[in-house]
C-alpha positions as CSV (number, residue, x, y, z in Angstrom):
1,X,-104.1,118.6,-130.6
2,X,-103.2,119.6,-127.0
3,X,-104.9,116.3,-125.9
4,X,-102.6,114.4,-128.6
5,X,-99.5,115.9,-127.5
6,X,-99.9,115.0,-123.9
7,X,-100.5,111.6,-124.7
8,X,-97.6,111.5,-126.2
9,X,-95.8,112.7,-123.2
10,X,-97.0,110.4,-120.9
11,X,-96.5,107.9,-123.1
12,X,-92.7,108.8,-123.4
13,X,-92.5,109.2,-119.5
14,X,-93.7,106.0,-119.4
15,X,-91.4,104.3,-121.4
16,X,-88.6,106.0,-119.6
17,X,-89.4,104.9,-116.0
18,X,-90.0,101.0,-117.8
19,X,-86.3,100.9,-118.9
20,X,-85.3,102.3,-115.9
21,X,-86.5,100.1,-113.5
22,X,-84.7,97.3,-115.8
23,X,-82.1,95.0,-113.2
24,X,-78.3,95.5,-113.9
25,X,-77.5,92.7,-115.9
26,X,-75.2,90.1,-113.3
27,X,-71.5,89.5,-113.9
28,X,-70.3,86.0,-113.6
29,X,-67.0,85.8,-111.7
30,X,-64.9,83.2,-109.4
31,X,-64.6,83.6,-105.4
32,X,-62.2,82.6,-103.5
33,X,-62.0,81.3,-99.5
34,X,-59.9,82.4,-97.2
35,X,-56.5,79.8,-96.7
36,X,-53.7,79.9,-94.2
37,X,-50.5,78.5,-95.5
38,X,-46.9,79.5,-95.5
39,X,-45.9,82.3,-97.7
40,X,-42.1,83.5,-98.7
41,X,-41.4,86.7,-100.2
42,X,-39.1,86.0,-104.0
43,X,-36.4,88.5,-104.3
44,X,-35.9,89.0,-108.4
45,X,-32.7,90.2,-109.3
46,X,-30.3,89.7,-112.0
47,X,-26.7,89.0,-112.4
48,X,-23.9,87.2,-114.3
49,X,-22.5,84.1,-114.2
50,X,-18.8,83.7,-112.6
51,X,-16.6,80.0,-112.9
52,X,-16.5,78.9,-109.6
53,X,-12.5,78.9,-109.8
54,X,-10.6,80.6,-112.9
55,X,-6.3,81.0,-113.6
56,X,-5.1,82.9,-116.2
57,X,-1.6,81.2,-116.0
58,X,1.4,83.6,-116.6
59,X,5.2,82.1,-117.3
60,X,7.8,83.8,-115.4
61,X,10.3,84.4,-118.1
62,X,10.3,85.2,-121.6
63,X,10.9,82.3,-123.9
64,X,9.4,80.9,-127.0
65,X,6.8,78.4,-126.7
66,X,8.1,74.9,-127.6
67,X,4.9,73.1,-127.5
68,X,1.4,73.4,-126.3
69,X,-0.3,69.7,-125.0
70,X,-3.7,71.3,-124.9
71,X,-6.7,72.6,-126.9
72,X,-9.2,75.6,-126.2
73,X,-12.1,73.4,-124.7
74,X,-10.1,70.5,-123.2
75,X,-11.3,69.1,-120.0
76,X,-7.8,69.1,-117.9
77,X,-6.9,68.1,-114.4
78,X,-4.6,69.8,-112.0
79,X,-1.2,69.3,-112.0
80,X,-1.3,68.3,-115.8
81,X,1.3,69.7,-118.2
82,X,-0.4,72.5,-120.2
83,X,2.8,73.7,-122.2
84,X,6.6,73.8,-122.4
85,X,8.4,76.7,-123.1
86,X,12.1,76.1,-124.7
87,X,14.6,75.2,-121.9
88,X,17.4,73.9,-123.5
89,X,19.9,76.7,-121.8
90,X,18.1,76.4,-118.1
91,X,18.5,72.4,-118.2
92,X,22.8,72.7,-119.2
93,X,22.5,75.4,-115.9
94,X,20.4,72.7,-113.7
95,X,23.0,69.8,-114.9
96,X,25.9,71.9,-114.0
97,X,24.8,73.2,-110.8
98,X,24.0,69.6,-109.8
99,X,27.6,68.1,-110.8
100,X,29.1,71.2,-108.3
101,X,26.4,70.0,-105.8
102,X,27.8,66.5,-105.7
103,X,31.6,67.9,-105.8
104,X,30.5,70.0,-102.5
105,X,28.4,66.5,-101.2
106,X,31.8,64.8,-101.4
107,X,34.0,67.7,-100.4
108,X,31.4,67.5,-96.8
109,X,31.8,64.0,-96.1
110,X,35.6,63.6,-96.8
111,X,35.7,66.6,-93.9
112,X,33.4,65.2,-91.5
113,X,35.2,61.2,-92.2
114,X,38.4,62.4,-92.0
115,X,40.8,65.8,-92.3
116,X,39.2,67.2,-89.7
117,X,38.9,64.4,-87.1
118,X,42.3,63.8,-88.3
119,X,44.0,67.1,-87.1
120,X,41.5,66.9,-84.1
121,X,43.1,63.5,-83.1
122,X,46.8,64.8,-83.8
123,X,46.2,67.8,-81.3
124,X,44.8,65.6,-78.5
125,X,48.0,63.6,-78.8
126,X,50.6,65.9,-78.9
127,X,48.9,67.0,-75.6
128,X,49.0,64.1,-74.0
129,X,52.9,63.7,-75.0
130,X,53.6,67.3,-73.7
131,X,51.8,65.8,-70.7
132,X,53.4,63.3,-70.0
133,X,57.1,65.0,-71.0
134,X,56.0,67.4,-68.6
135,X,55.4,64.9,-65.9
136,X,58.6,63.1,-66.5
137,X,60.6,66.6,-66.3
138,X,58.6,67.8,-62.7
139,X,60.0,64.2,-61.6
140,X,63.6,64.2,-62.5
141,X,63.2,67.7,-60.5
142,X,61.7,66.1,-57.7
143,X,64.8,63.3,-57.5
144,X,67.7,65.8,-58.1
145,X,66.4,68.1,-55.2
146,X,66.4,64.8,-53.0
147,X,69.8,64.5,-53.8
148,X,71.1,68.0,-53.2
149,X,70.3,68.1,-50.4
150,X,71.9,65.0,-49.6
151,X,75.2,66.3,-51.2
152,X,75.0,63.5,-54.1
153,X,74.7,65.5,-56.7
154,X,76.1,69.1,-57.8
155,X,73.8,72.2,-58.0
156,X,74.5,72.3,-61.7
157,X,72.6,69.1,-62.1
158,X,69.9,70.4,-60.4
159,X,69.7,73.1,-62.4
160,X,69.4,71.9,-65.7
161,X,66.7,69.7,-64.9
162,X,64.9,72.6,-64.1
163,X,65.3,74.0,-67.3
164,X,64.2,70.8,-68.6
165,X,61.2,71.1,-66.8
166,X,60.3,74.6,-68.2
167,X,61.0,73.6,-71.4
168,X,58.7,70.3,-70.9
169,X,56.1,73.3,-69.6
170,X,56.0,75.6,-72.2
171,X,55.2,72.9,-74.9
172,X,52.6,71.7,-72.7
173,X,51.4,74.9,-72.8
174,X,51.2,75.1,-76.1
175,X,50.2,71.7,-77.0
176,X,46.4,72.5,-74.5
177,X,46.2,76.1,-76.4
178,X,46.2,74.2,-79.8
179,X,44.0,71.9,-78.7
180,X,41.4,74.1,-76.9
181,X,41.5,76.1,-79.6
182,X,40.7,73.1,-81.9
183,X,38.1,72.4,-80.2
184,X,36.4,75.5,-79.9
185,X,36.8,77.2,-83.0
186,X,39.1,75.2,-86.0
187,X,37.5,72.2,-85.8
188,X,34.0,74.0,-85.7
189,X,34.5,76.3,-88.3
190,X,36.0,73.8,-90.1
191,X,32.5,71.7,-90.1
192,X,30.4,75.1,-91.0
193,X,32.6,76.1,-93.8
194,X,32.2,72.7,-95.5
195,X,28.6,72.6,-94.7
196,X,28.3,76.4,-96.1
197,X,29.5,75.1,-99.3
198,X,27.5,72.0,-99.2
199,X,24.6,74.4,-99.0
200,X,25.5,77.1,-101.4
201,X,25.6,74.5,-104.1
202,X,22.7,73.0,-103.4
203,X,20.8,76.4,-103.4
204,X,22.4,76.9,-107.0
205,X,21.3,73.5,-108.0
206,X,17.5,74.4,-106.5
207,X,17.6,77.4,-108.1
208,X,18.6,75.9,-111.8
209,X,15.9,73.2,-111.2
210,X,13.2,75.4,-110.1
211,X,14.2,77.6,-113.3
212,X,13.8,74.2,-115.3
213,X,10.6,73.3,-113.8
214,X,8.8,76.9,-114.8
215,X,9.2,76.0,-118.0
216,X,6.8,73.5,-118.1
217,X,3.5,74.9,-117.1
218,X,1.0,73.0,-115.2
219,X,-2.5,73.6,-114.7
220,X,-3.5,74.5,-110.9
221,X,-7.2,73.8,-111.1
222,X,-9.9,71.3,-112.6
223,X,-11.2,72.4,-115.0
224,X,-11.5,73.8,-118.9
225,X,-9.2,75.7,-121.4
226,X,-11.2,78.7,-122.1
227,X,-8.5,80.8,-123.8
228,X,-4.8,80.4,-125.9
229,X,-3.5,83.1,-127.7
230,X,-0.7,81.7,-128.6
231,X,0.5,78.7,-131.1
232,X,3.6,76.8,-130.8
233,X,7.2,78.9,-131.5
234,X,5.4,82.4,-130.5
235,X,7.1,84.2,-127.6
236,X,5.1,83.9,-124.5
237,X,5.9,87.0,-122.3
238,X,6.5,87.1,-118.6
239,X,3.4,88.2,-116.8
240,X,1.1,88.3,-119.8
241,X,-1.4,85.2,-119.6
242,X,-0.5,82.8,-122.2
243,X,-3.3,79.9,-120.9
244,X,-6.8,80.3,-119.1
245,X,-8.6,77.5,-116.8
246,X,-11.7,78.0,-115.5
247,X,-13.7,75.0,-113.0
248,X,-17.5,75.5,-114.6
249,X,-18.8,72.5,-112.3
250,X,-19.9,75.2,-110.4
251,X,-20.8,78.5,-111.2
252,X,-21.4,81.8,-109.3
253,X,-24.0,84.7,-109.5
254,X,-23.0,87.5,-108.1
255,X,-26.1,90.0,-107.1
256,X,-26.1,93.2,-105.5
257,X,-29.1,93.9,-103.8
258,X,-30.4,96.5,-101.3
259,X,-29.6,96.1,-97.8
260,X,-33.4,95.5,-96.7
261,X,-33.6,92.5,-98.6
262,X,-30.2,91.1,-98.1
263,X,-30.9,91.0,-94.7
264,X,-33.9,88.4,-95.8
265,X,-31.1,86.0,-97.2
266,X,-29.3,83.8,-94.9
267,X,-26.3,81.3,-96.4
268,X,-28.1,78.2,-97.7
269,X,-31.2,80.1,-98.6
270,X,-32.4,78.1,-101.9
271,X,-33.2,80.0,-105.2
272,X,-33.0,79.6,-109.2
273,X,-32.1,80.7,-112.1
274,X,-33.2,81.7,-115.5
275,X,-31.4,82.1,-118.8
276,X,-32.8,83.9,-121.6
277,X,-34.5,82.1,-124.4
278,X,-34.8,79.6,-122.4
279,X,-37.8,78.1,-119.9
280,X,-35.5,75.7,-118.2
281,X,-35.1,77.0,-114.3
282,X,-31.5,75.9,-112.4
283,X,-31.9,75.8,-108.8
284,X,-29.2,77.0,-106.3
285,X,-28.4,78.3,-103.1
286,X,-26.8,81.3,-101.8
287,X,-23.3,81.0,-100.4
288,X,-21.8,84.1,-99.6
289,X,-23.6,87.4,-98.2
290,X,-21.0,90.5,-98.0
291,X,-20.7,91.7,-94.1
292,X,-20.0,95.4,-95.9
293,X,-21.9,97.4,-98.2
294,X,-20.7,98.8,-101.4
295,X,-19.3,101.9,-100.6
296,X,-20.2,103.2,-104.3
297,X,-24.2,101.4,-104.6
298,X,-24.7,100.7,-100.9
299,X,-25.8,97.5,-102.0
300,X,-24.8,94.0,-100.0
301,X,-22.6,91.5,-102.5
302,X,-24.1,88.2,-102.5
303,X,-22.7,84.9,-103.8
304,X,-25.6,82.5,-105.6
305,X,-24.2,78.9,-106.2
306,X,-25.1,76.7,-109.0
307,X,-24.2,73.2,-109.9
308,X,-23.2,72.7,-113.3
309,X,-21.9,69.4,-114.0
310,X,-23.5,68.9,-117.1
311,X,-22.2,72.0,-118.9
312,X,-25.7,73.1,-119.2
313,X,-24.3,76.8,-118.4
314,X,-22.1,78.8,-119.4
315,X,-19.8,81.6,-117.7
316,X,-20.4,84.9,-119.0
317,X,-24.4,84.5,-119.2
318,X,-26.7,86.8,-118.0
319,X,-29.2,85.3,-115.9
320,X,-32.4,85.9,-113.8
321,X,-31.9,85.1,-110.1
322,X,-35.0,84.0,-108.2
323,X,-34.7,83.9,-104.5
324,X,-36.8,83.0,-101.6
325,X,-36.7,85.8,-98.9
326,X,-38.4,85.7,-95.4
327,X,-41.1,83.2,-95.0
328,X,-44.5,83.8,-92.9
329,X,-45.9,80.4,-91.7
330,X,-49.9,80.3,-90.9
331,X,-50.3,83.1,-93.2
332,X,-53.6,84.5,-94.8
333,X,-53.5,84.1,-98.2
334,X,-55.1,84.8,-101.1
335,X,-55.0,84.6,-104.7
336,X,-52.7,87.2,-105.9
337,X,-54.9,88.1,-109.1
338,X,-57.5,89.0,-106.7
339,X,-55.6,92.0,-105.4
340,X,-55.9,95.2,-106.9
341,X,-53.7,98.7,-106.8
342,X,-55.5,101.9,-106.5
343,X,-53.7,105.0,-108.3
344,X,-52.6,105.8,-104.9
345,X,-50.6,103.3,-104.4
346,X,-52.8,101.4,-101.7
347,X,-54.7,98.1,-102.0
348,X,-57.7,96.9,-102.0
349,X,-60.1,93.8,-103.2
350,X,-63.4,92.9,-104.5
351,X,-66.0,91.1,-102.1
352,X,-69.2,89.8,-102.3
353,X,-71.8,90.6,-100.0
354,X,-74.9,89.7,-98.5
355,X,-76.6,90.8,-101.4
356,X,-74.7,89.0,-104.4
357,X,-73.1,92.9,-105.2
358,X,-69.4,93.3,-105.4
359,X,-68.0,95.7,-102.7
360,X,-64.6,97.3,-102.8
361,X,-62.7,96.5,-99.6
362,X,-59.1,98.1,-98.5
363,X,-56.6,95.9,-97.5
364,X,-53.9,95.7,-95.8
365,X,-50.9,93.4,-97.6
366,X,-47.8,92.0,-96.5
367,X,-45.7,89.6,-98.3
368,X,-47.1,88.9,-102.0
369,X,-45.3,86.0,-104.2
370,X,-46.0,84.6,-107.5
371,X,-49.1,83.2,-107.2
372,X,-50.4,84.4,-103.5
373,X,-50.7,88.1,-101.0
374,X,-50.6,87.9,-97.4
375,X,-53.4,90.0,-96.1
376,X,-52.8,91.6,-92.5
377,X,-56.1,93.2,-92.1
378,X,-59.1,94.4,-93.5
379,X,-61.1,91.4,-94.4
380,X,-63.7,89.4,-92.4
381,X,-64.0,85.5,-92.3
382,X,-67.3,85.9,-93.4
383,X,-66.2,87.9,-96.5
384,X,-66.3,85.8,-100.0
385,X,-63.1,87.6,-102.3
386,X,-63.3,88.0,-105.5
387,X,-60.6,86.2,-107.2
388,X,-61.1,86.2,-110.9
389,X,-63.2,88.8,-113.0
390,X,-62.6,92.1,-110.5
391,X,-61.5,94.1,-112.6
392,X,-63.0,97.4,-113.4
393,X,-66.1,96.1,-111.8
394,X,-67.6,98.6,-110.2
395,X,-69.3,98.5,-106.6
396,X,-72.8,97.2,-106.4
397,X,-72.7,95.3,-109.5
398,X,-74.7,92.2,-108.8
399,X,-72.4,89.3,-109.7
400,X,-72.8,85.4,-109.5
401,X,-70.0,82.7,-108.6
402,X,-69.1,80.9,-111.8
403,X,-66.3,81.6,-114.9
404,X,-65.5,84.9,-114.8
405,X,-66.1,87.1,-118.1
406,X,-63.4,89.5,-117.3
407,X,-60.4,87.2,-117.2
408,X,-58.7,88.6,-120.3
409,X,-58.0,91.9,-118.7
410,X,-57.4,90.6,-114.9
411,X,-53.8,90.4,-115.7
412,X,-53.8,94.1,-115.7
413,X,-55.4,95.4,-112.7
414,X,-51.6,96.1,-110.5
């Protein structure tokens, strides 16, 4: 019985140290070489689309709304007439203000042709009468002293053509004091007062015309009617929007991102975008990076620019913003599903060695995109990576190059 029973044993033990010594069964997976190429980081943030221009037109004055020559959606151009707001009191105002321009126009030139140079002329004459009276007088003087002297005449004579002659000089007097005063004030402030008048009326007539001209609202942009609250005969208020334009031809994303990769982004750096629901990718470029940060997120504003001249997109959406950072040229690279996360947070990959086993390798990493990591160290150009069917492999399995088995859970293994 005792001689049974170890039989048994050894049998057992046998059977044991049979299975043991079975090989580990090999796991088929795909390498991958080593390749130096150019690499860019993506920054992925997301953001909503702005119109490129936008005018929420106000009227400056209260009125009713006589007319509207637009629909919501209509394509419109700038400078064309949008609206009209009733304006039958401000055109009487312009058409009186311009009749009082012309009676001022008139009043101006009759002036400047003739009252004034008129009395200017009349002044200069009557000078050169008291002139010449004067000369005549200082003369006669001249003569009747001559003939004093002589004893021709009596001093009487001589007298009163003196008197003459101060007469003769006090209206000459008078006659250069009118007309130096003529000519330095009256007949100057006779032109400004005329041309004051001239101008005062045709500020009023401006003024009437300008208040004419708000009433018929023009568009200042290119671009579409996206909003009209109101419908003809409502009161459109001053300072409340009563039409919106917006230029979608081109349309703006702005991001906020951190400062670190902001400072990846120059303007011109390209990009896309994504909208959801759909697959369809719209590329762009960036436009405008803020020299300030946020003073509430510390982030950096930045402008993404996107052509829309199909009205393919709309303002308002939310969108996913793609955009190409810093760029390594001569880069190694590797496939990204080769590259693993350990729960520390470092990285590592799968290699093959000498002896057809995988072998866990840490890595360093630098820029990873899409579809490719950047390795900075870690890795030999001997070493074959393991870029499909890594995951949860364990080190030492024995594995052979060929379709992976593992590919359905590869997508997991970051």
């Amino acid at each position: 019985m005792f001689a049974a029973i170890a039989l048994l044993g050894t049998t057992l033990l046998t059977g044991c140290r049979q299975e043991d010594s079975t090989p580990a069964p090999e796991v088929s997976v795909e390498a991958a070489p080593f390749a130096a190429g150019t690499i860019s980081e993506m920054i992925h943030v997301d953001g909503v689309l702005s119109p490129q221009a936008q005018a929420a037109i106000q009227p400056k004055f209260t009125a009713p709304v006589d007319h509207f020559d637009v629909q919501r959606g209509d394509h419109v151009r700038s400078g064309q007439l949008l609206l009209t707001l009733e304006n039958q009191d401000l055109a009487a105002a312009a058409q009186e203000n311009q009749g009082a321009l012309a009676t001022a126009q008139a009043n101006y030139e009759t002036a400047m042709e003739s009252s004034v140079p008129e009395e200017f002329t009349r002044s200069r004459l009557e000078l050169k009468q008291a002139e010449a009276d004067y000369n005549l007088n200082e003369s006669i003087v001249n003569a009747r002293e001559k003939l004093f002297h002589e004893g021709a005449i009596p001093g009487r004579d001589l007298d009163t053509a003196k008197t003459a002659l101060l007469q003769a000089k006090a209206t000459l007097d008078l006659a250069k004091a009118h007309y130096q005063a003529l000519e330095a004030t009256t007949h100057k402030a006779a032109i400004e007062a005329v041309k004051g008048e001239l101008a005062s009326a045709k500020g009023k007539y401006l003024g009437a015309q300008a208040q004419l001209t708000f009433s018929e609202i023009r568009s200042p942009i290119d671009g579409y009617v996206t909003d009209r609250p109101l419908f003809d005969g409502e009161t459109a208020q001053a300072g409340s929007p009563v039409i919106t334009v917006m230029d979608t031809s081109v349309l703006i994303a702005k991001l906020h991102l951190a400062q670190a990769q902001a400072l990846q982004l120059k303007i011109g750096s390209p990009g896309e975008i994504t909208t959801p629901g759909s697959d369809a990718k719209y590329p762009g470029k960036v436009v405008l990076i803020s020299p300030a940060l946020d003073a509430g997120s510390s982030t950096i504003e930045v402008w993404f620019r996107v052509e829309n001249s199909k009205q393919e997109l709309k303002a308002g959406t939310p969108v996913h913003v793609s955009l190409t950072g810093r760029t390594v040229d001569n880069a190694t690279l590797i496939p990204k599903m080769a590259l693993q996360t350990a729960p520390d947070g470092t990285h590592f990959v799968m290699i093959i060695d000498a002896k057809n086993t995988a072998q866990k390798r840490p890595v360093t990493v630098g820029i990873v995109s899409d579809d490719e990591a950047q390795l900075l160290s870690g890795l030999r150009p001997e070493d074959k990576v393991i870029s499909s069917g890594s995951y949860a492999l364990d080190a030492g399995t024995p594995v052979k190059i060929g379709a992976a088995t593992t590919d359905a859970t590869d997508g997991d293994k970051q």
